[in-house]
N, C-alpha and C positions, 0 to 999 in steps of 0.2 A: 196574537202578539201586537198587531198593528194596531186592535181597540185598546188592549195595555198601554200600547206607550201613547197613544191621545189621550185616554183618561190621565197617565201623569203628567202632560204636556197642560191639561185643565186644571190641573190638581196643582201643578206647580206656577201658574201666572194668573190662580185664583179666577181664570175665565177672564180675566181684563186685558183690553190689548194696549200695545204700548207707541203711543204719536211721537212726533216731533224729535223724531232722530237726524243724527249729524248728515250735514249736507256733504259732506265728503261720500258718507256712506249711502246715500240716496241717491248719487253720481255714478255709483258705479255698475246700475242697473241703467237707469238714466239718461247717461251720457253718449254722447257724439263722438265719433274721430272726424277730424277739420272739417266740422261747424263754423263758419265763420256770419260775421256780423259789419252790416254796415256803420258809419258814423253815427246813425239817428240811432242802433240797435235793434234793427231789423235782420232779422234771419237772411244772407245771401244764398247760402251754399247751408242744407241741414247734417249732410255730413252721413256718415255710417254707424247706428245703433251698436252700442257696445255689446247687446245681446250676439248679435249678428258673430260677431267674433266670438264669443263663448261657445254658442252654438257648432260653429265650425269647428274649434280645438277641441270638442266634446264629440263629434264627431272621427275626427282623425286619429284622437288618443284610442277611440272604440274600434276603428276598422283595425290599427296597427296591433290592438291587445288581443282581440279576436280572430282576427284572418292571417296574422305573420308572426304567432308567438305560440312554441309549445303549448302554452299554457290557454291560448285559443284554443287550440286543437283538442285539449282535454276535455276543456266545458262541453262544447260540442259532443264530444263522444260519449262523456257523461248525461249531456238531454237525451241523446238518441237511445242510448242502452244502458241503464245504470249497471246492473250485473255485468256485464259484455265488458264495459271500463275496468269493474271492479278486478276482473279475471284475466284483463290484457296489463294490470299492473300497476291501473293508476289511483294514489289515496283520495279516495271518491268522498271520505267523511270531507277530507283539506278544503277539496277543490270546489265543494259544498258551500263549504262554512266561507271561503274564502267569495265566492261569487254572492252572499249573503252581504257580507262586510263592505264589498264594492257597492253594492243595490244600497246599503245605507250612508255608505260615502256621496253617493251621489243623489239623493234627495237629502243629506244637510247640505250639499252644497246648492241644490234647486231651493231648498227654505231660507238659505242665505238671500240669495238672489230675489227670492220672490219677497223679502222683508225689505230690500232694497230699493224694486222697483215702485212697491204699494207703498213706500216710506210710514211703514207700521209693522209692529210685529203682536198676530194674532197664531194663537194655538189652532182655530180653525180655519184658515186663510184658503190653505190648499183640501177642504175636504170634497170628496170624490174625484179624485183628481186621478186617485190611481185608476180608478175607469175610462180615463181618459188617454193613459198611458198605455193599457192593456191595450184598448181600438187601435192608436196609432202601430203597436206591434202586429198586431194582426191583419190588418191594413197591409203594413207594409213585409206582410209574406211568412212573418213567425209560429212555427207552430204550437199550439198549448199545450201539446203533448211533451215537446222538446225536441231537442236536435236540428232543429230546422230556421233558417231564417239568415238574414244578413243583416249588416250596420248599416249596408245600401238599401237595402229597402227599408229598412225599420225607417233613414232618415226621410223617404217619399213617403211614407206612411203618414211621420211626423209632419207632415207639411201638407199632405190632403187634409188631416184632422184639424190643424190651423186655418187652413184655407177655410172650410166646412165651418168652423164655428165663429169663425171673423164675420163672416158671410149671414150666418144664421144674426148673430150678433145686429149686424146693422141695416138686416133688414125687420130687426125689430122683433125677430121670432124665440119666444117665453124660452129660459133655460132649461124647463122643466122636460120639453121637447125635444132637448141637444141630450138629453139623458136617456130619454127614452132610444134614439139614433144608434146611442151610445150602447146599451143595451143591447139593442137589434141585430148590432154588427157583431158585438163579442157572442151573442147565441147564433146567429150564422156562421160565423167561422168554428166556435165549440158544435155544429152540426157538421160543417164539411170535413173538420179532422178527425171526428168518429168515421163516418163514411167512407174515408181515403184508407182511415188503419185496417178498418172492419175487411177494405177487398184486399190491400196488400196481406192481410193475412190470411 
């Protein structure tokens, strides 16, 4: 599904990416809370990255839907046992289709964002990115199996994988490398979670 909708996402902007969009809209990835500026227009005070707040309200919307909401409790029960949910009552097609629905609300809203801050909008901007999403989950304690994991760790997770590739980044070490990392850690952790099911059962 995910190579379907990149082939129409090529097939519909003909492969061409799109520059020079509204500075409004380039702000809002961009932008500072109280940035302030001297008389000459010298940067004083650089202020708070608007990501930084996104990030957080993305965070808080996740712990409150997941860890204090029925409807947490289902997903959860649903990674852990799909049968076991299906048979304590809960519409497991719903709650399915429904954590699908969310997963793609929330990367248009990371390709908004991400058109925002590159002030362009390219079909292949964010490619391999999901590999990058997967390590930060597993990172930060999620199982691949299911059932298992927090919004709190996911977001420590989220934040060694940043750390990790800012780091790789400016000491100059090949992307090529941050992938293979990336790899290494997702089949470490796809070995530890066989291993852990294999003895609990």
């Amino acid at each position: 599904m995910m190579l379907a909708a990149r082939g129409a996402a090529y097939v519909y902007t003909n492969a061409k990416a799109i520059f020079n969009l509204n500075q409004e809209f380039v702000n809002i990835s961009n932008g500072f809370l109280g940035r302030t500026f001297d008389e000459s227009g010298k940067v004083v005070n650089y202020g708070i990255p608007y990501m930084v707040f996104y990030f957080i309200a993305a965070m808080i919307i996740g712990v409150i839907l997941l860890h204090f909401t029925t409807y947490g409790r289902k997903v959860y029960a649903l990674g852990g046992n799909k049968e076991a949910a299906r048979y304590s009552g809960i519409n497991t097609k719903l709650i399915e289709f429904s954590v699908y629905v969310l997963s793609g609300l929330c990367a248009g809203i990371c390709g908004f964002l991400m058109a925002s801050r590159i002030s362009s909008g390219n079909a292949n901007s964010a490619d391999g990115y999901e590999m990058t999403v997967i390590s930060a989950a597993v990172i930060g304690g999620v199982s691949l199996s299911g059932g298992v994991g927090t919004m709190y760790g996911t977001m420590i997770g989220v934040l060694i994988v940043g750390v990790i590739s800012n780091g790789m980044d400016i000491l100059g070490i090949n992307t090529y490398f941050q992938q293979i990392l990336q790899a290494a850690i997702i089949f470490t952790a796809v070995y530890i979670d066989v291993h852990v099911n294999r003895k609990k059962k």
